[in-house]
CHARMM internal coordinates of N, CA and C (Angstrom, degrees):
IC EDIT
DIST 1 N 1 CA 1.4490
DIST 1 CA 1 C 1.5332
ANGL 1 N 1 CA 1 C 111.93
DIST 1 C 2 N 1.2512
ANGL 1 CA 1 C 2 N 114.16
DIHE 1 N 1 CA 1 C 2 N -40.90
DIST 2 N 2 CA 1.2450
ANGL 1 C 2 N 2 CA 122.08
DIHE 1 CA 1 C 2 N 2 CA 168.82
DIST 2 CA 2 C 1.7912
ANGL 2 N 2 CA 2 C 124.42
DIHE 1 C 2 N 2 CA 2 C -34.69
DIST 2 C 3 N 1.4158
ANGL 2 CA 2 C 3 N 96.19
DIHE 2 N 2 CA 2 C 3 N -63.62
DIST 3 N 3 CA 1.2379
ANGL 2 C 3 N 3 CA 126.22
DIHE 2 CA 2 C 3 N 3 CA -165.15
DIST 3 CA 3 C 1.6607
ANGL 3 N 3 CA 3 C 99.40
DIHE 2 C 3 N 3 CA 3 C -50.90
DIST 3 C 4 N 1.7562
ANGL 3 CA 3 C 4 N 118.45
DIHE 3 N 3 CA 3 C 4 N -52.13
DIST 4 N 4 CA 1.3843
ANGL 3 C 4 N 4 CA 142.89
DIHE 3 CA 3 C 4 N 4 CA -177.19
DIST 4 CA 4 C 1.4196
ANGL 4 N 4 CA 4 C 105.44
DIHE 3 C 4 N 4 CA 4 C -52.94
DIST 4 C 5 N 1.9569
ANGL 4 CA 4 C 5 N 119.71
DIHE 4 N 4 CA 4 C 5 N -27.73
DIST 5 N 5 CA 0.9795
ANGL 4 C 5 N 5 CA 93.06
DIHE 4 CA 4 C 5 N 5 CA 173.84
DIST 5 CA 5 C 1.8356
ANGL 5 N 5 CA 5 C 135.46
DIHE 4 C 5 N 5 CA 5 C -93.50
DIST 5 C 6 N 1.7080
ANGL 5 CA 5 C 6 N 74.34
DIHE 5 N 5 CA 5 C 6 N -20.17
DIST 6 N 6 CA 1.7866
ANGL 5 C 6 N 6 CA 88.33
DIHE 5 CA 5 C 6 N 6 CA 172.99
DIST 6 CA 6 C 1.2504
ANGL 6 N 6 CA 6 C 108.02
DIHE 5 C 6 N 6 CA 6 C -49.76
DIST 6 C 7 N 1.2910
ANGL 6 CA 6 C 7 N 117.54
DIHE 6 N 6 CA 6 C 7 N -31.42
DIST 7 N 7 CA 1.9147
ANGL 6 C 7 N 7 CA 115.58
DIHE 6 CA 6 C 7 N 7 CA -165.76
DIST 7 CA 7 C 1.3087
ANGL 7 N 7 CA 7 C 120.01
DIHE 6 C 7 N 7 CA 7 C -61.77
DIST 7 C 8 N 1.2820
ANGL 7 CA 7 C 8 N 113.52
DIHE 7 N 7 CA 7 C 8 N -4.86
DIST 8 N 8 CA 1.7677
ANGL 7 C 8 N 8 CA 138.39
DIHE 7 CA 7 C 8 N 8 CA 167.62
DIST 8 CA 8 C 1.2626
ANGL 8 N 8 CA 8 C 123.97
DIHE 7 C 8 N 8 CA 8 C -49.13
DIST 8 C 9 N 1.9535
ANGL 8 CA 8 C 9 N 110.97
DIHE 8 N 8 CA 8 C 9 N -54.76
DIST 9 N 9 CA 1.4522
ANGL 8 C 9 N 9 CA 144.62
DIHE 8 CA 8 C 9 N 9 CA 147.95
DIST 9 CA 9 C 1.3936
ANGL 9 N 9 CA 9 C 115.28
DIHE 8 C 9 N 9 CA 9 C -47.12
DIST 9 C 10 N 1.2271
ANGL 9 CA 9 C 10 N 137.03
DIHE 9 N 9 CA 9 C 10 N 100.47
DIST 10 N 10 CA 1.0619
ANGL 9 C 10 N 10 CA 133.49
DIHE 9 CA 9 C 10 N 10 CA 163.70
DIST 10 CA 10 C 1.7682
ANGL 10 N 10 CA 10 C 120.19
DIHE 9 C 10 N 10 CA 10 C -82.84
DIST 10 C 11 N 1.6651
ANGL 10 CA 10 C 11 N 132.42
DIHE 10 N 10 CA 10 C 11 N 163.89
DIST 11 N 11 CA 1.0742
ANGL 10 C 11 N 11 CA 102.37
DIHE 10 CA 10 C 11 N 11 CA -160.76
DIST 11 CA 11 C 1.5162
ANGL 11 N 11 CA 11 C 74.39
DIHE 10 C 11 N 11 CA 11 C -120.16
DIST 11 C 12 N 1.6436
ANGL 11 CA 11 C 12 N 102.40
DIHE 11 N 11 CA 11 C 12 N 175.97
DIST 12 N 12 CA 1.2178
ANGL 11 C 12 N 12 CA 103.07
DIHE 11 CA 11 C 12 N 12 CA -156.62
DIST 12 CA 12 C 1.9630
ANGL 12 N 12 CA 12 C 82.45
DIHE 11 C 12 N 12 CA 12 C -153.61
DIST 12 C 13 N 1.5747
ANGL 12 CA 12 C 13 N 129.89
DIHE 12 N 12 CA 12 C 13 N 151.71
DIST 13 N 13 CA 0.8380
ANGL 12 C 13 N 13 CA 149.46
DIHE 12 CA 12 C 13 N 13 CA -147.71
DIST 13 CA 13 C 1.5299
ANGL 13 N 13 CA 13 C 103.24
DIHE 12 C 13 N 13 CA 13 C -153.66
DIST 13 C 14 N 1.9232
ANGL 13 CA 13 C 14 N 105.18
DIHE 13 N 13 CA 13 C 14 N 98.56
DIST 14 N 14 CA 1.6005
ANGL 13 C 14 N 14 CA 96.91
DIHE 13 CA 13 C 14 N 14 CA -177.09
DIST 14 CA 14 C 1.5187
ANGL 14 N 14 CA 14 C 109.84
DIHE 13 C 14 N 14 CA 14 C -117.00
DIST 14 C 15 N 1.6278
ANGL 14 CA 14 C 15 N 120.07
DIHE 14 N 14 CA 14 C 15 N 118.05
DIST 15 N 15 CA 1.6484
ANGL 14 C 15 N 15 CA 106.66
DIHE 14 CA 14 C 15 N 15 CA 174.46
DIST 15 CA 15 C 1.6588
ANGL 15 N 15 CA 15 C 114.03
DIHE 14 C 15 N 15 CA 15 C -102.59
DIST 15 C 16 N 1.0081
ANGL 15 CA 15 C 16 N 93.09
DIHE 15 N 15 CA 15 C 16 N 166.52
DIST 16 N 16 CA 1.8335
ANGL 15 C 16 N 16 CA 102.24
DIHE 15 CA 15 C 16 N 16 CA 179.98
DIST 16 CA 16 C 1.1538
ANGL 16 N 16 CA 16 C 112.52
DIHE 15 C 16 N 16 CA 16 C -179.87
DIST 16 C 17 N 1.2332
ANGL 16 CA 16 C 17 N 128.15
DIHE 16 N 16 CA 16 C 17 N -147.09
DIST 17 N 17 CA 1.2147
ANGL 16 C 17 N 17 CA 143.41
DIHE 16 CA 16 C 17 N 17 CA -131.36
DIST 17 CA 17 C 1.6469
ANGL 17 N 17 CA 17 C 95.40
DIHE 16 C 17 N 17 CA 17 C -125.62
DIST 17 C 18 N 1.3204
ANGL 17 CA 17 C 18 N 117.66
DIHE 17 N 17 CA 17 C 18 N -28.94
DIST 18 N 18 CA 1.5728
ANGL 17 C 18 N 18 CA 124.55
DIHE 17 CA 17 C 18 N 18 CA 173.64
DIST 18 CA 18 C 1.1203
ANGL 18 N 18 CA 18 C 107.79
DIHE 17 C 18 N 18 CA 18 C -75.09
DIST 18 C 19 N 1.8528
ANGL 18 CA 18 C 19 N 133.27
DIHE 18 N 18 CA 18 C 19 N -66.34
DIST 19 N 19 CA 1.2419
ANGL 18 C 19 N 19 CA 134.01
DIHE 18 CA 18 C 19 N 19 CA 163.51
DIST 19 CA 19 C 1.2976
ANGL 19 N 19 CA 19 C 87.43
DIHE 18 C 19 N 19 CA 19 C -166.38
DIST 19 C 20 N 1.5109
ANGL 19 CA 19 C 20 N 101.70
DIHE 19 N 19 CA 19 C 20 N -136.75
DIST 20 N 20 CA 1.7653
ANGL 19 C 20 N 20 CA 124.35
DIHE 19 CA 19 C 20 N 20 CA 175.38
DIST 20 CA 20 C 1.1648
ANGL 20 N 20 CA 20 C 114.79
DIHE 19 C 20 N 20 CA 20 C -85.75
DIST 20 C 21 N 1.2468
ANGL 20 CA 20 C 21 N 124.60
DIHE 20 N 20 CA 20 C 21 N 173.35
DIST 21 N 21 CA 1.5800
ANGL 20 C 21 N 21 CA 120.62
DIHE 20 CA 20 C 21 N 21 CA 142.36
DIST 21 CA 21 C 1.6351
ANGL 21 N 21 CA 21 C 90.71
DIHE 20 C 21 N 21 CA 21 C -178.78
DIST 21 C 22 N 1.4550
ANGL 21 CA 21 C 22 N 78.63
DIHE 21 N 21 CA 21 C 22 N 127.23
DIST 22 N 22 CA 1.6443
ANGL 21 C 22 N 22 CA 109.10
DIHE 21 CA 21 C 22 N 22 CA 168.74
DIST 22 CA 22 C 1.1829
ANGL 22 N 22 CA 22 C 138.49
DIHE 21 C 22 N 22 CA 22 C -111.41
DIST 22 C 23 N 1.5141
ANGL 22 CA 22 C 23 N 130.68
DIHE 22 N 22 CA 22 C 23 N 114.85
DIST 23 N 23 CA 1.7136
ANGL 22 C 23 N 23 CA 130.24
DIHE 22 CA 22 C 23 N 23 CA -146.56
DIST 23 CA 23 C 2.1979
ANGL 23 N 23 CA 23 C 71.24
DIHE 22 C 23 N 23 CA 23 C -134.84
DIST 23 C 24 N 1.4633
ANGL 23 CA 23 C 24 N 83.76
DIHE 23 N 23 CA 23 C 24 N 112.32
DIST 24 N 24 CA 1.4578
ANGL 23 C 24 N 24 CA 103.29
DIHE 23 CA 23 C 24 N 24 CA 175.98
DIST 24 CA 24 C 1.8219
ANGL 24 N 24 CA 24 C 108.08
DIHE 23 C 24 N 24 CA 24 C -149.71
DIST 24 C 25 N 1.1173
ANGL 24 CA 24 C 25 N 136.31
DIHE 24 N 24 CA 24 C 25 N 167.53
DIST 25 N 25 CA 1.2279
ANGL 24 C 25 N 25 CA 145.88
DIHE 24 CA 24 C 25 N 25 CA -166.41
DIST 25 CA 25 C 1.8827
ANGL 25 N 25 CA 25 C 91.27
DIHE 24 C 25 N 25 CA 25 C -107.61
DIST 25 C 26 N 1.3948
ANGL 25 CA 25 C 26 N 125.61
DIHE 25 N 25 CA 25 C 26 N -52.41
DIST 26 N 26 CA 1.0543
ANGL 25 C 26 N 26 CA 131.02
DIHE 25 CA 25 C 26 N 26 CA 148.01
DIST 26 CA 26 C 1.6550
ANGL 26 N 26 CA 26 C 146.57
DIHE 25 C 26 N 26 CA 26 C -33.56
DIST 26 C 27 N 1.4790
ANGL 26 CA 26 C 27 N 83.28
DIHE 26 N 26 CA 26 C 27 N -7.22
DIST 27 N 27 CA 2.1008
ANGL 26 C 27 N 27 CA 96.19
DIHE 26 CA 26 C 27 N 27 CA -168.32
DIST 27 CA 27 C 1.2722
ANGL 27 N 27 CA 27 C 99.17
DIHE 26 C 27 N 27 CA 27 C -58.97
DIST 27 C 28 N 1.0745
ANGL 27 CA 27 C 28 N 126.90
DIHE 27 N 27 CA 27 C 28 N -51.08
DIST 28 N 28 CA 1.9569
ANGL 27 C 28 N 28 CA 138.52
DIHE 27 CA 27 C 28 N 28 CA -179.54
DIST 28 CA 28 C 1.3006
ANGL 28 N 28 CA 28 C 101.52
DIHE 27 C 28 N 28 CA 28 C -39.52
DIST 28 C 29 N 1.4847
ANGL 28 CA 28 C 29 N 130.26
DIHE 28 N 28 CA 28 C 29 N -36.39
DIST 29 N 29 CA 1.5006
ANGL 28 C 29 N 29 CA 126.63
DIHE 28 CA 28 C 29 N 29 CA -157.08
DIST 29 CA 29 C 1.3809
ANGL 29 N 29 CA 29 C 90.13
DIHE 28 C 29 N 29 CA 29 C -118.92
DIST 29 C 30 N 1.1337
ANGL 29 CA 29 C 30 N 139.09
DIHE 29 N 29 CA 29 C 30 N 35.47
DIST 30 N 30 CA 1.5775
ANGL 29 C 30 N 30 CA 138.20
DIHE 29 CA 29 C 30 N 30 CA 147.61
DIST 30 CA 30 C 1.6753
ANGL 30 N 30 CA 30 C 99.51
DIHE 29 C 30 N 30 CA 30 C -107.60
DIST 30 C 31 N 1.4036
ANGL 30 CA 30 C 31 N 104.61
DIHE 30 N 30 CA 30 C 31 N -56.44
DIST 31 N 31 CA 1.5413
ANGL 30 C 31 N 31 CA 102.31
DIHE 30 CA 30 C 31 N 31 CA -160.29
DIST 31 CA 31 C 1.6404
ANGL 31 N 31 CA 31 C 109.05
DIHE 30 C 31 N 31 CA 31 C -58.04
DIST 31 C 32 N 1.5824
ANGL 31 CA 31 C 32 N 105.05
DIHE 31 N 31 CA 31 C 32 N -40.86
DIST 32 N 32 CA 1.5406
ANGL 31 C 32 N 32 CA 108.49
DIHE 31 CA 31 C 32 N 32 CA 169.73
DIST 32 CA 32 C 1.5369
ANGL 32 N 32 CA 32 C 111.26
DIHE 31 C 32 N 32 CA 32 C -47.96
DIST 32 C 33 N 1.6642
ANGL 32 CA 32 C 33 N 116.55
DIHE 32 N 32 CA 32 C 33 N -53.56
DIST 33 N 33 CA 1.3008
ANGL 32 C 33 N 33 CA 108.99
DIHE 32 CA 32 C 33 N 33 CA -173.64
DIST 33 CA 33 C 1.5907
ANGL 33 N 33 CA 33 C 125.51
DIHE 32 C 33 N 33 CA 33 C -74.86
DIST 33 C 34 N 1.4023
ANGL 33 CA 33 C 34 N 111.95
DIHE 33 N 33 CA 33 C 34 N -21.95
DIST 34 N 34 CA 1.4127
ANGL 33 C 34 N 34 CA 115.60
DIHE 33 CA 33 C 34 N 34 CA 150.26
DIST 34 CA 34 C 1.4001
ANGL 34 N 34 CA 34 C 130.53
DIHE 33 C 34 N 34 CA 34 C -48.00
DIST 34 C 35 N 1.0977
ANGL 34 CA 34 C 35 N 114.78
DIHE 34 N 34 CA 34 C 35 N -29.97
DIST 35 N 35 CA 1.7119
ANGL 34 C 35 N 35 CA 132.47
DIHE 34 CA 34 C 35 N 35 CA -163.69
DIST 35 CA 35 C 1.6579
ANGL 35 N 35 CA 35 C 94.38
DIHE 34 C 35 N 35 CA 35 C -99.69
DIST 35 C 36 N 1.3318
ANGL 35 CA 35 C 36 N 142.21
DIHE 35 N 35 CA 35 C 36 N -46.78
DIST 36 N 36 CA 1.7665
ANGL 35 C 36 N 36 CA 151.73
DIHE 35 CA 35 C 36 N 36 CA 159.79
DIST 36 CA 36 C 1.3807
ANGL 36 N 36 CA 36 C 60.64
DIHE 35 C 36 N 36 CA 36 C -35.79
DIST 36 C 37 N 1.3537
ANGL 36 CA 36 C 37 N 119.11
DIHE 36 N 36 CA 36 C 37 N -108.53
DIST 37 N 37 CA 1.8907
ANGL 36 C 37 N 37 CA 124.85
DIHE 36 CA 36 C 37 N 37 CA -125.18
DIST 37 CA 37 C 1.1625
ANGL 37 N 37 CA 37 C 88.65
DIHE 36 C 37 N 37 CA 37 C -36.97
DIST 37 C 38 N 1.5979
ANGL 37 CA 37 C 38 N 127.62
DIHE 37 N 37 CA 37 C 38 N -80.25
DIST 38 N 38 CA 1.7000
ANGL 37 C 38 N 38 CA 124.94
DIHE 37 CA 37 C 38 N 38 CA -153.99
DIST 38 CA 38 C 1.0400
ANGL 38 N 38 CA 38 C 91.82
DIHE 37 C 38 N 38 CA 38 C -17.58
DIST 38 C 39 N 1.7553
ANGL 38 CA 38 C 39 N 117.72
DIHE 38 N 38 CA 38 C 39 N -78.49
DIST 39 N 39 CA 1.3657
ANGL 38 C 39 N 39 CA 123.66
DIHE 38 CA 38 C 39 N 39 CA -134.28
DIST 39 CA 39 C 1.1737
ANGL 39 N 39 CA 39 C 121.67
DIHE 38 C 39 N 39 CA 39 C -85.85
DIST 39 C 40 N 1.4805
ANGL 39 CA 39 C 40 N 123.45
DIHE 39 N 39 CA 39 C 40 N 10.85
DIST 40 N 40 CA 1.5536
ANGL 39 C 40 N 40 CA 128.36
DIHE 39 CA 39 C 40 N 40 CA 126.41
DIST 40 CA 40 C 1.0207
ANGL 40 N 40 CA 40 C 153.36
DIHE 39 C 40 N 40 CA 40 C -61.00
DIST 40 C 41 N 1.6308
ANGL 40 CA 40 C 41 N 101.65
DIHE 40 N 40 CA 40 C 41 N -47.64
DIST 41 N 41 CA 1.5292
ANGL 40 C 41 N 41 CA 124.61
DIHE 40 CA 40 C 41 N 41 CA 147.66
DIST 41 CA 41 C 1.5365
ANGL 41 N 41 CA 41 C 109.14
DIHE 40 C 41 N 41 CA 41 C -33.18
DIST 41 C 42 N 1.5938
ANGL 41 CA 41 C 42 N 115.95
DIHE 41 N 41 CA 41 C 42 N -54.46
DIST 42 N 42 CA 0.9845
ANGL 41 C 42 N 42 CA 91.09
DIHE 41 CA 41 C 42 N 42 CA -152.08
DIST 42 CA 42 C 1.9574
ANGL 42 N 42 CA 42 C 117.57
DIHE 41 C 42 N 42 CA 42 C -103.73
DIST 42 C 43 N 1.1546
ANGL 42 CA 42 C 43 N 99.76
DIHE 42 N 42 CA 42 C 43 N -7.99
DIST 43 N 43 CA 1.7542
ANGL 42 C 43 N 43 CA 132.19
DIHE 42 CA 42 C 43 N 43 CA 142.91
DIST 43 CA 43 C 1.5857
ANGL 43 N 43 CA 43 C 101.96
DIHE 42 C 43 N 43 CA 43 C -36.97
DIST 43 C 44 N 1.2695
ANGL 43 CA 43 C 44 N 111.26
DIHE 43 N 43 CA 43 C 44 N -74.75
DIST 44 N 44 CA 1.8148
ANGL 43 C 44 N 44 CA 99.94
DIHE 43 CA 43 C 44 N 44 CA -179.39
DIST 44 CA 44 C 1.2456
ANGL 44 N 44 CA 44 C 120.99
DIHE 43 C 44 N 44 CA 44 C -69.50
DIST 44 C 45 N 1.1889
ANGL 44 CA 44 C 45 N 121.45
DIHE 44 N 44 CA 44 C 45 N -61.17
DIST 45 N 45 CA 1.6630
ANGL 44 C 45 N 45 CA 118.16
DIHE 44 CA 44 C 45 N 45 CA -172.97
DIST 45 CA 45 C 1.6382
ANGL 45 N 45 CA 45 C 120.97
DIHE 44 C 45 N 45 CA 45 C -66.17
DIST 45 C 46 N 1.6165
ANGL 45 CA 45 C 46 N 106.32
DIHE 45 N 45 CA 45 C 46 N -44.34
DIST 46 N 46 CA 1.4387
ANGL 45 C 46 N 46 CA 116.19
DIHE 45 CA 45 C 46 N 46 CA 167.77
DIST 46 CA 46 C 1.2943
ANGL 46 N 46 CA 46 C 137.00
DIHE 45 C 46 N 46 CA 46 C -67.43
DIST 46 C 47 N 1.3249
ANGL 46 CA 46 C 47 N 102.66
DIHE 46 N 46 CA 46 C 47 N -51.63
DIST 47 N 47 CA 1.4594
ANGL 46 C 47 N 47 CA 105.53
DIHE 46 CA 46 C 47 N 47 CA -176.06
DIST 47 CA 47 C 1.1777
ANGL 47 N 47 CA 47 C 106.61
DIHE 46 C 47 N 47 CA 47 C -148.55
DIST 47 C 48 N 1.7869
ANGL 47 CA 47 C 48 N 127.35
DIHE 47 N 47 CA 47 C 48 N 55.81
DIST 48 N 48 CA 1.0969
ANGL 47 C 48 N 48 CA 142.31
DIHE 47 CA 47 C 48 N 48 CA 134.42
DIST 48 CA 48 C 1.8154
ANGL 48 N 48 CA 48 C 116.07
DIHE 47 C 48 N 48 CA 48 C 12.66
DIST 48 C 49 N 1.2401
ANGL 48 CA 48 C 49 N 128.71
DIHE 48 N 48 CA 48 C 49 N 125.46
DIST 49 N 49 CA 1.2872
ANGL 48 C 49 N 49 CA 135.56
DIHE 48 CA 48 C 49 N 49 CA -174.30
DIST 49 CA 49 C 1.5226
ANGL 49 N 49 CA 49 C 95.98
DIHE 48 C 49 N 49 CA 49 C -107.53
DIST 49 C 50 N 1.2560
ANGL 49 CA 49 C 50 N 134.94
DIHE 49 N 49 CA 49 C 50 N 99.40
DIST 50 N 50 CA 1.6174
ANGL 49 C 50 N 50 CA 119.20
DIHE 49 CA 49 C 50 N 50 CA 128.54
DIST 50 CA 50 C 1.1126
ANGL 50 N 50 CA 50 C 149.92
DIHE 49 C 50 N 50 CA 50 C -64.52
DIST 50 C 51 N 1.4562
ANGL 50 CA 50 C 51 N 143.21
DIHE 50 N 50 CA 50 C 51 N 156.10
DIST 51 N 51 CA 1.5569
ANGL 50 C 51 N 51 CA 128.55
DIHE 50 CA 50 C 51 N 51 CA 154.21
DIST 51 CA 51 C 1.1080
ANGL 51 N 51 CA 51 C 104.17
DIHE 50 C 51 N 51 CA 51 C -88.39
DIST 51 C 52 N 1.3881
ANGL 51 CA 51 C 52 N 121.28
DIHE 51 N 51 CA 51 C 52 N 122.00
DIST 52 N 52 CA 1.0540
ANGL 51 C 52 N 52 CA 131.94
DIHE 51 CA 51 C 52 N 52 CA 138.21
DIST 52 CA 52 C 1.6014
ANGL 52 N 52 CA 52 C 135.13
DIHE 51 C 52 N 52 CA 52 C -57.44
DIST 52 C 53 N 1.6211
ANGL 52 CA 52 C 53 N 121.83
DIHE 52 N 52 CA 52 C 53 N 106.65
DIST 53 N 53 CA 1.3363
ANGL 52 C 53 N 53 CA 112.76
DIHE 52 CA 52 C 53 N 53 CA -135.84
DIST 53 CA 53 C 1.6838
ANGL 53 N 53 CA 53 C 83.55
DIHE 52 C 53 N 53 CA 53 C -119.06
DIST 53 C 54 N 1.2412
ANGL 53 CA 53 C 54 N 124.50
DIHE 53 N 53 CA 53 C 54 N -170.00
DIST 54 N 54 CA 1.7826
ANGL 53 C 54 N 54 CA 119.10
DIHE 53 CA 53 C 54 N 54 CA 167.56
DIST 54 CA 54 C 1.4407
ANGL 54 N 54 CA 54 C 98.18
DIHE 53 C 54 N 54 CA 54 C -76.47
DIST 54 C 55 N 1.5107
ANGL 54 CA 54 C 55 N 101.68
DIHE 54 N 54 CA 54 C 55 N -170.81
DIST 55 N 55 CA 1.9192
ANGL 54 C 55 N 55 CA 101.90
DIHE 54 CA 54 C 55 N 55 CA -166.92
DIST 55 CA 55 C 1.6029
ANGL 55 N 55 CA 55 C 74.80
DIHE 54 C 55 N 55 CA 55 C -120.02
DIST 55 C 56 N 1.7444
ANGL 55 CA 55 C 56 N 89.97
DIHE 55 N 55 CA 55 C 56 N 157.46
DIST 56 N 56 CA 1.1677
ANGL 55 C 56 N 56 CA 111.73
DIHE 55 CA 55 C 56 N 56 CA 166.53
DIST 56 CA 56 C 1.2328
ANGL 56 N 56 CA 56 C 110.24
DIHE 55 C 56 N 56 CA 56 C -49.98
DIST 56 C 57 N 1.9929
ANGL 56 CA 56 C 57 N 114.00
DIHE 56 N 56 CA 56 C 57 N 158.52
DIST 57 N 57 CA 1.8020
ANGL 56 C 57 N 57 CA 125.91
DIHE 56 CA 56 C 57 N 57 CA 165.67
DIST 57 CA 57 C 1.7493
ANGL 57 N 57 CA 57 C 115.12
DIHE 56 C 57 N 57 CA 57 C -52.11
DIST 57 C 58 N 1.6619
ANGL 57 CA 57 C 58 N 106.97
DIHE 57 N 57 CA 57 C 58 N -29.47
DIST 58 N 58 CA 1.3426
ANGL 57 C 58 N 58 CA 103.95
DIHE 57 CA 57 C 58 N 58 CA -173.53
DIST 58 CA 58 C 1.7816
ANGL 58 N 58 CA 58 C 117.52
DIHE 57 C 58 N 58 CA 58 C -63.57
DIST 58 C 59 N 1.5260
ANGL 58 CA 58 C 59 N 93.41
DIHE 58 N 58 CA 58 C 59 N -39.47
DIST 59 N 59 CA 1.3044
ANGL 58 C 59 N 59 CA 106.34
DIHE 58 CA 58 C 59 N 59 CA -158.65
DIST 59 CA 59 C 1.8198
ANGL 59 N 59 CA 59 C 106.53
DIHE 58 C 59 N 59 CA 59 C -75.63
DIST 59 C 60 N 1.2616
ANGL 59 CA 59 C 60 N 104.88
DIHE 59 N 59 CA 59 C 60 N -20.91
DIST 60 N 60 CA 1.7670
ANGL 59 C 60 N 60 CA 123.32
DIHE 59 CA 59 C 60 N 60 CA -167.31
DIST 60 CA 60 C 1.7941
ANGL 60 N 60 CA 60 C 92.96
DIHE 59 C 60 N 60 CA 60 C -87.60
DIST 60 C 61 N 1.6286
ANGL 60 CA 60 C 61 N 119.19
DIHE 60 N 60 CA 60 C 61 N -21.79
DIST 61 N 61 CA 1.2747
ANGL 60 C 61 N 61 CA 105.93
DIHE 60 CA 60 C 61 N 61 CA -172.77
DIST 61 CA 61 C 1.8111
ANGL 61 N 61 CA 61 C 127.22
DIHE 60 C 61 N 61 CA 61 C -69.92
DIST 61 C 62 N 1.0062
ANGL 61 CA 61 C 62 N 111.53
DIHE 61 N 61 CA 61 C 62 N 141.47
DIST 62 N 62 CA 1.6274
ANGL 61 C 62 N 62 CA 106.11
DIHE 61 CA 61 C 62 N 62 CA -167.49
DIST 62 CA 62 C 1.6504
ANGL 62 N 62 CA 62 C 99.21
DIHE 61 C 62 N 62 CA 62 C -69.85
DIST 62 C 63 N 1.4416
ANGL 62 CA 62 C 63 N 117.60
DIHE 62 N 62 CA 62 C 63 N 147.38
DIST 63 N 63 CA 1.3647
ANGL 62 C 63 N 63 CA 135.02
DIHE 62 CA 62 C 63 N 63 CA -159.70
DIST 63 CA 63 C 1.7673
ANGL 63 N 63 CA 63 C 84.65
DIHE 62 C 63 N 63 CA 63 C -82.39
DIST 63 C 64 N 1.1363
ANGL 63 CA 63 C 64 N 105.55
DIHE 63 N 63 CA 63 C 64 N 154.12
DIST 64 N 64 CA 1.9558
ANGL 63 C 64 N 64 CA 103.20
DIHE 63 CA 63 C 64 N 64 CA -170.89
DIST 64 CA 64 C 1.7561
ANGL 64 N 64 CA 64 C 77.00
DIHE 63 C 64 N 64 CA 64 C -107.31
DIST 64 C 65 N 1.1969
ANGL 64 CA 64 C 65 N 108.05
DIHE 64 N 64 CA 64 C 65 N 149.60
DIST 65 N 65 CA 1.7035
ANGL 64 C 65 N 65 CA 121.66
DIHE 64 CA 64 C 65 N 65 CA -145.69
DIST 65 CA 65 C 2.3258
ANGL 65 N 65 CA 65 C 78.81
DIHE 64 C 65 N 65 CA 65 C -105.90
DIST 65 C 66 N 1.4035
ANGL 65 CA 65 C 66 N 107.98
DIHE 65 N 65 CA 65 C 66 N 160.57
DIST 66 N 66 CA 1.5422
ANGL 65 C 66 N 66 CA 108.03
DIHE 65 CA 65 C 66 N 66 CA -178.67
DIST 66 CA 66 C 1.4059
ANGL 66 N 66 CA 66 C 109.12
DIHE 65 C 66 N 66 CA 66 C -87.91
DIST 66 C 67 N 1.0649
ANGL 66 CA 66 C 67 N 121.35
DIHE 66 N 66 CA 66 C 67 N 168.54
DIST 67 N 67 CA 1.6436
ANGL 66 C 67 N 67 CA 105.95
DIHE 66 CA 66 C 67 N 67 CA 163.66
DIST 67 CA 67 C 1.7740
ANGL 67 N 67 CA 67 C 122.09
DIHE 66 C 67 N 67 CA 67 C -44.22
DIST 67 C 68 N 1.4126
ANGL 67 CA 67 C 68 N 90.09
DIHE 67 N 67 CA 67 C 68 N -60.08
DIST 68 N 68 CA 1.9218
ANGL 67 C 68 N 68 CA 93.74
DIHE 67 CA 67 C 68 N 68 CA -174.42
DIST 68 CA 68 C 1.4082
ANGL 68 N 68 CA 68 C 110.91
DIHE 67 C 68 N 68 CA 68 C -67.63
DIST 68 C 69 N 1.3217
ANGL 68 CA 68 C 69 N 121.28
DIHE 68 N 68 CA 68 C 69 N 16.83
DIST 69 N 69 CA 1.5369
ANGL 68 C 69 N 69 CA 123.77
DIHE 68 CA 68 C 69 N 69 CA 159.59
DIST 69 CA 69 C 1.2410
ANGL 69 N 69 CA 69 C 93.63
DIHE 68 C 69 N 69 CA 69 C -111.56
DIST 69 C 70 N 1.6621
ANGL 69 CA 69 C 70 N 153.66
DIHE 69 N 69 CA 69 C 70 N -15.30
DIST 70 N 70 CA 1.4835
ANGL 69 C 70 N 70 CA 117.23
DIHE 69 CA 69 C 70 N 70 CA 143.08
DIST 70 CA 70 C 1.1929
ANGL 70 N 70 CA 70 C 137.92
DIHE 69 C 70 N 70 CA 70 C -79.36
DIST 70 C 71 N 1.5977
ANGL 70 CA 70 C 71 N 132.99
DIHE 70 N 70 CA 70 C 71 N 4.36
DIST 71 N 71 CA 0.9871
ANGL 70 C 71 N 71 CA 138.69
DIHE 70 CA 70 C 71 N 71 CA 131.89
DIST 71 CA 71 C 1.5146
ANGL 71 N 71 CA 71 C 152.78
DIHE 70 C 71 N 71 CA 71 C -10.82
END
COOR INIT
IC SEED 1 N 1 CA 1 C
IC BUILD
């Protein structure tokens, strides 16, 4: 019921020479969806999440030493 009454307000979208300004019932669900993008954007390119998992058997194996390092 709520919702039916906001629908009264229409939103309206003004540009110029000052900037934007947007009087919408919707503004909440841009700024949220602006703020998702950032914080994906900036999740991948910036500060990338890995798992850090154990290392492979190869990499954990001890290097077999040359002769003139048992010397």
């Amino acid at each position: 019921m709520q919702f039916n009454k906001d629908n009264q307000s229409k939103g309206s979208l003004k540009l110029g020479p000052a900037g934007i300004e947007i009087t919408s019932s919707v503004l909440g669900v841009l700024i949220l969806g602006f703020s998702t993008a950032f914080l994906y954007l900036y999740l991948v390119h910036v500060f990338p999440i890995e798992e850090i998992g154990q290392q492979s058997p190869s990499s954990l194996a001890i290097p077999s030493s040359t002769p003139s390092e048992t010397q």
